[in-house]
PAKOL-342681 format. One record per residue (C-alpha): x, y, z; residue number from 1. Coordinates in pm, 1 decimal, decimal comma. Each point is the difference from the previous one (the first is absolute). Layout:
<sites>
(site (X Y Z) NUM)
...
</sites>
This chain:
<sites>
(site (475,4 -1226,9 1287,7) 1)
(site (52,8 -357,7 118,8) 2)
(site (18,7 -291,8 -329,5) 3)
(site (-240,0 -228,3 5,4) 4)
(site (-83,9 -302,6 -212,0) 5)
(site (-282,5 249,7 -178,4) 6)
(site (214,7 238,4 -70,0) 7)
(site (337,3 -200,3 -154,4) 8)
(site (-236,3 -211,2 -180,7) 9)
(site (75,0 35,3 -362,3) 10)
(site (-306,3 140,8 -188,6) 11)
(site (-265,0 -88,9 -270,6) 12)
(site (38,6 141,1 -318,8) 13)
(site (-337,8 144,8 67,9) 14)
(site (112,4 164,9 319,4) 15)
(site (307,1 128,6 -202,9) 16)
(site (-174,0 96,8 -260,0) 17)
(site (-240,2 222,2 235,1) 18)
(site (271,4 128,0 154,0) 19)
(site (190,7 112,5 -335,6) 20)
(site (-357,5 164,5 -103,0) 21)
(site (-17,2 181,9 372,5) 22)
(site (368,0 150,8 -77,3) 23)
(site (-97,9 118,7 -349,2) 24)
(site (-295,5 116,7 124,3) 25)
(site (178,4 180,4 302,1) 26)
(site (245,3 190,2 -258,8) 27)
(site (-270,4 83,1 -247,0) 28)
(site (-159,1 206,5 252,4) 29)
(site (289,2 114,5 126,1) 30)
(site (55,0 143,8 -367,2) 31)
(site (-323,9 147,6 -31,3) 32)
(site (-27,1 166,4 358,1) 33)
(site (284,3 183,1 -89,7) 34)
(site (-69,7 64,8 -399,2) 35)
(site (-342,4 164,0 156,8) 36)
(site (188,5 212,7 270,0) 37)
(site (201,7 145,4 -247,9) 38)
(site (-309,1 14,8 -239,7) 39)
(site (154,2 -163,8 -266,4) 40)
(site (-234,8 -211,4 -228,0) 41)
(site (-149,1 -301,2 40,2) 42)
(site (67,5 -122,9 -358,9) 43)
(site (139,3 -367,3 -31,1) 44)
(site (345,8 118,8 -140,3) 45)
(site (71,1 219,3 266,3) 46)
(site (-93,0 -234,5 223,3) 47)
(site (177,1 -273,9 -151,2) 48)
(site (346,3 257,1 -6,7) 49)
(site (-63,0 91,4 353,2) 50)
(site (-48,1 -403,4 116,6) 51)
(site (285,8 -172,8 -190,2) 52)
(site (245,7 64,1 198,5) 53)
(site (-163,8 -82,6 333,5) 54)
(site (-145,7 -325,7 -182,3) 55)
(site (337,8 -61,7 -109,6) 56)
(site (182,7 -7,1 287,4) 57)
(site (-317,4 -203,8 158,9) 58)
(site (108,8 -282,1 -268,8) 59)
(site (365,6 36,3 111,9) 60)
(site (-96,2 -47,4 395,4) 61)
(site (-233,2 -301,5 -88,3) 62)
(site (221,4 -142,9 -211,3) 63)
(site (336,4 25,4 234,4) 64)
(site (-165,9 -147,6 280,8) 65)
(site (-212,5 -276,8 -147,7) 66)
(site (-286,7 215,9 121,3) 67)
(site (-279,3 -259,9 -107,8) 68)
(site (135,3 -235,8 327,1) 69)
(site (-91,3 239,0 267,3) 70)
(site (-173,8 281,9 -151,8) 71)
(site (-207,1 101,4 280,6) 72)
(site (294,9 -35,5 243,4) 73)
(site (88,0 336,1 143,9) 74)
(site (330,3 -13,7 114,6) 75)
(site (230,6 -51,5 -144,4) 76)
(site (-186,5 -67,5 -351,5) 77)
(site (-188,4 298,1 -15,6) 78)
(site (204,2 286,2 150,0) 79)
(site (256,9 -161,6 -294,4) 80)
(site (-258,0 64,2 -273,9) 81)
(site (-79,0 334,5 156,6) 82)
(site (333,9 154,3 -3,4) 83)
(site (118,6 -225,0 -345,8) 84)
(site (-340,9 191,8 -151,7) 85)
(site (119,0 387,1 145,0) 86)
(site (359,6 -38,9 -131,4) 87)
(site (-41,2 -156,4 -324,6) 88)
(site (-302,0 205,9 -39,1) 89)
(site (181,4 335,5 89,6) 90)
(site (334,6 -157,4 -203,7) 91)
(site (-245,8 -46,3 -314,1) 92)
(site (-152,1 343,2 21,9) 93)
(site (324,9 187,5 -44,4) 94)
(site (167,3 -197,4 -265,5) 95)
(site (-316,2 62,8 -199,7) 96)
(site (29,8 287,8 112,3) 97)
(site (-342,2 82,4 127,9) 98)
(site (236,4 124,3 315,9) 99)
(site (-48,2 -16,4 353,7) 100)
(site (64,3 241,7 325,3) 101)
(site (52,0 -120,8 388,4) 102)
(site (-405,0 123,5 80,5) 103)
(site (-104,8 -272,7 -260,8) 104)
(site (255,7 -300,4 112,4) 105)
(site (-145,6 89,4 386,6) 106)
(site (-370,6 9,2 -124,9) 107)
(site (54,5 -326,1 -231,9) 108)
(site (170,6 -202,7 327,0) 109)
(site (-280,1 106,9 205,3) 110)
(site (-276,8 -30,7 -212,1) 111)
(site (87,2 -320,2 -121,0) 112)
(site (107,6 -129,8 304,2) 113)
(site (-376,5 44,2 126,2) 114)
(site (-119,9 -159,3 -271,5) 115)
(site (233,9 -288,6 -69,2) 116)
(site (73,4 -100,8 336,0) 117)
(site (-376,3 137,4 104,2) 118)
(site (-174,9 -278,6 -170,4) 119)
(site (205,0 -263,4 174,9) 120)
(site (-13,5 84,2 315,3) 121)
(site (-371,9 14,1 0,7) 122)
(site (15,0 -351,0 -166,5) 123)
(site (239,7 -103,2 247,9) 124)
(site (-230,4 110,5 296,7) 125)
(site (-326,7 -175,7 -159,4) 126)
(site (181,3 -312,4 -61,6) 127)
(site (131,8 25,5 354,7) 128)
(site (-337,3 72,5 152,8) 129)
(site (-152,9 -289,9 -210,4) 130)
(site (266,6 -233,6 147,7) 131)
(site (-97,1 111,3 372,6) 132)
(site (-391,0 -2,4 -49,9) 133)
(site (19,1 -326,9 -243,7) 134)
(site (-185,9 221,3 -258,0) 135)
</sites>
């Protein structure tokens, strides 16, 4: 991916904001794919006890990078929040010890790397066809 003025641009708050709600959003259904494939409930608590760790270490790879600058930047931003989120995430798990195994730490790198670094790249590609067509 070649930098452009677009893409080192530092970012509205509304843009970062957007972006913040897309990553939430991205984990929260992470969380609740897998809660219904292992036909747990749906009830807020376990939800919320599922999420927390994910949504923690989301915080922690915002927060070290200064996220809200380049939020919708995909490298090297993104794949930095990505694998911050997995590690922390994972980390958090077993010291609260809600545990973890190898199946889950492959399925929580690919899943969220789909949907973390999914987003962007499709916003990447429609803000560079919008640059080429003037649209």
């Amino acid at each position: 991916m070649t930098t452009t003025a677009r893409t080192t641009a530092p970012a509205t708050s509304r843009t970062a904001a957007l972006a913040l709600l897309a990553d939430v959003v991205a984990v929260a259904v992470f969380v609740l794919i897998g809660r219904r494939s292992h036909d747990e409930t749906s009830a807020l608590l376990g939800f919320l006890h599922t999420a927390w760790p994910f949504l923690a270490g989301l915080g922690v790879g915002w927060w070290s990078l200064r996220a809200w600058r380049r939020p919708t930047r995909l490298w090297p931003e993104a794949v930095i929040i990505w694998l911050i989120t997995v590690v922390v995430g994972n980390l958090a798990r077993v010291l609260s010890g809600q545990g973890t195994a190898l199946s889950f730490v492959i399925v929580t790198l690919v899943v969220l790397a789909a949907f973390l670094l999914g987003w962007r790249a499709v916003f990447a590609a429609v803000q560079r066809r919008r640059a080429t067509t003037g649209k």
